[in-house]
N, C-alpha and C positions, 0 to 999 in steps of 0.2 A: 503514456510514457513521458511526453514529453511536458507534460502538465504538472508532475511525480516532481521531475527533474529540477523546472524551474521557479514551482509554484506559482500558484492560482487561487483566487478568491471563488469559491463556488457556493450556489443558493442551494440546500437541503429541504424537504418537507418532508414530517413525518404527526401521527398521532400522537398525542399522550392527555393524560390526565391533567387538567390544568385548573386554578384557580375558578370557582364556580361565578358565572358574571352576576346570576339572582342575588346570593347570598353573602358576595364579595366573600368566600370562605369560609363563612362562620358556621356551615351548615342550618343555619337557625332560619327560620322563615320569616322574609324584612320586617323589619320592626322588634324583632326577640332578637334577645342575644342569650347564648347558653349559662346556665347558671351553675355553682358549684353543687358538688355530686352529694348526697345526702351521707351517700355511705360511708365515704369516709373525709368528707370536712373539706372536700376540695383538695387533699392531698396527692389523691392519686394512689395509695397506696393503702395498707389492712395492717397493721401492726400487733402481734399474738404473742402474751409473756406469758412463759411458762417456768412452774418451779422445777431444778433440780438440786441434786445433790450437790453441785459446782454453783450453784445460783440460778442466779434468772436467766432465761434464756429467750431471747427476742426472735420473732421471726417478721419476717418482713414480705408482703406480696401484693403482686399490680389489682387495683381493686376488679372487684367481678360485673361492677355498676358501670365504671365510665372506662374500664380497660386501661387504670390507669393514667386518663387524660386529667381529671380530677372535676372536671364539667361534664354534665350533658346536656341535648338537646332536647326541651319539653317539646317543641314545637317543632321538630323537620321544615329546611326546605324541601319545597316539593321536586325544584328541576333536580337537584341534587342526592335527594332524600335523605339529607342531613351528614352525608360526608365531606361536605364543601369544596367538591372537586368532579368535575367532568369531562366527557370526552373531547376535545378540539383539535383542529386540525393547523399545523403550525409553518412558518416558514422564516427559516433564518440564514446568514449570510459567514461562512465558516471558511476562514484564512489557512491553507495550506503552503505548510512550510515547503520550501526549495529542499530536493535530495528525501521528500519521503517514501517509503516505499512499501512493497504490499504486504497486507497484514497489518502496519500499523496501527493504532487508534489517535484519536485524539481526542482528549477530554477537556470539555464544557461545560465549567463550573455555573450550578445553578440554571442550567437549561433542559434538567431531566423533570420526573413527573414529581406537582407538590404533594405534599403530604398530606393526611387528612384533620381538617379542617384546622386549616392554620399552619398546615406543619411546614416545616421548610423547605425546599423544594433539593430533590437530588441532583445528581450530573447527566449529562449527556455525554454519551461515549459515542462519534464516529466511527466507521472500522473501513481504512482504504482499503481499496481494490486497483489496480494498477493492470492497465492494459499490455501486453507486451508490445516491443517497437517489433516493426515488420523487419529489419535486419541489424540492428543493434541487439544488443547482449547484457545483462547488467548482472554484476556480481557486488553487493554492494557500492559502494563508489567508483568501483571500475567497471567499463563499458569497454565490449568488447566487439570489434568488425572481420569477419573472413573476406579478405580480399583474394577473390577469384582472376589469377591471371592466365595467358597461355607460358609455354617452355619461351616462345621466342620473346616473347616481353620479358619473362624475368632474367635471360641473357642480355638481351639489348637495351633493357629499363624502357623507361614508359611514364606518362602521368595517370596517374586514376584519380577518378573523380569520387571521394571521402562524403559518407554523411556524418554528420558530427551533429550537438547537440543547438550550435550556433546556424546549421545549417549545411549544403553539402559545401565543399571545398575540394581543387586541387592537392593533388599530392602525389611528387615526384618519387619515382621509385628507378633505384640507381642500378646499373648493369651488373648482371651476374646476381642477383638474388636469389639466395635460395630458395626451396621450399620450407614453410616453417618459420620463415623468419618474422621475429616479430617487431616492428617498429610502435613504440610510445609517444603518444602527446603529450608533454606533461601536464596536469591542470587541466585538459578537457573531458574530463569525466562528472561525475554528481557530484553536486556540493555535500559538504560535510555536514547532518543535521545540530549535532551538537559543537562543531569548532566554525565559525562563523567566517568568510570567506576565504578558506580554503575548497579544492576540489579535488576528486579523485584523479584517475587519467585516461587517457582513450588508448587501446591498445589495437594497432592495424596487425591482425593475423595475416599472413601469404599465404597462398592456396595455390600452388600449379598444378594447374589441369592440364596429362599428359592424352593426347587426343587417341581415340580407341579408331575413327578411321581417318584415312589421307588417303588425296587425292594420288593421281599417277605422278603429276609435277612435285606437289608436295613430299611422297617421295621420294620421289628424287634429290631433291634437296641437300633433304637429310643422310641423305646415302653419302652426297658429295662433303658435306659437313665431316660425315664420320669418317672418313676416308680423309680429309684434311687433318683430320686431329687425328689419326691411326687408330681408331678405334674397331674394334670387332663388332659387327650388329651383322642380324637377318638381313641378304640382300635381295629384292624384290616382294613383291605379296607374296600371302597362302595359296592365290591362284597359279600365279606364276610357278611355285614349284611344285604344286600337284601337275602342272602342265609337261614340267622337265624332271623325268625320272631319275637323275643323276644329283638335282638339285636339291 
């Protein structure tokens, strides 16, 4: 995640077909080099004219001799057998942009497998994988935190301590907040991959967690709270008025 976010240079290995070292590609065994194709004149190609009623009619097709390449190999190499390309095992160093994210690719010109014998080599296409963060949230450029508090901190306010992308952080959280409420960072979220330093923003979700038990003191408390504010609540526990018939 946090690799995605700010990018990182990482080393990749993988197999592919590469340049034959015996025959530097020519498929031909050192010392031969392939010659042009008899069939059809080194063109690579069978050209067939036919009459009709409208004229001549040309047909054109890849030869059946050299498949087209217009050479063949009288001689194969051997490590190769005259395809000019082998199996190797490869290791390169692959620049990941800040802000990418999973599923993406990213493509490397001329680092896929080469062609046979001589031919030009294709792309390499990485595909990320992105690990999720342990409490961040990402919806593209915005990142997202559930800030778990109790009822008397989001009355009373409170600091909580913020992971953010920079690291964790303070963050004052002012009296009387509700549940729900959401406070924005602006700019602390993913960088933008196509708009060049800009960033998305961090959004702090509130969460009050109303507590399922209290103590005898605890409460109490709250009985005298509710009763200061004239409010209506349950007085005592579940024990208490299974105790008192009346209650």
């Amino acid at each position: 995640f946090d690799e995605a976010v700010r990018g990182i240079e990482k080393e990749i290995e993988f197999d592919l077909l590469d340049r034959c070292m015996t025959c530097a590609g020519t498929g031909a065994t050192p010392g031969s080099v392939p010659v042009p194709c008899s069939a059809c004149g080194g063109r690579g190609e069978i050209r067939s004219v036919r009459q009709t009623m409208l004229g001549q009619m040309v047909n054109v097709t890849a030869c059946n001799r050299c498949n087209g390449e217009g050479r063949v190999v009288a001689s194969p190499c051997s490590a190769c057998r005259g395809e000019g390309r082998a199996q190797r095992h490869k290791k390169i160093r692959v620049t990941i942009p800040a802000g990418i994210d999973e599923g993406h690719q990213i493509r490397l010109s001329g680092e896929g497998e080469i062609g046979i014998r001589g031919g030009p080599a294709g792309n390499l296409y990485v595909a990320v994988h992105v690990t999720p963060h342990a409490v961040l949230r990402r919806e593209g450029t915005e990142i997202y935190f559930d800030l778990q508090m109790s009822i008397v901190q989001a009355a009373l306010g409170t600091r909580a301590r913020i992971p953010t992308i920079e690291g964790d952080e303070d963050l004052e959280i002012r009296p009387g907040t509700q549940p729900g409420t959401e406070i924005r960072l602006r700019s602390r979220g993913v960088p933008h991959l196509r708009r060049p330093g800009t960033r998305g923003d961090l959004h702090i979700m509130v969460r009050v967690n109303v507590p399922t038990k209290l103590s005898k003191r605890q409460r109490q408390l709250l009985e005298e709270l509710a009763a200061e504010s004239g409010e209506t609540v349950l007085v005592g526990g579940i024990f208490d008025r299974m105790k008192d018939p009346l209650g």
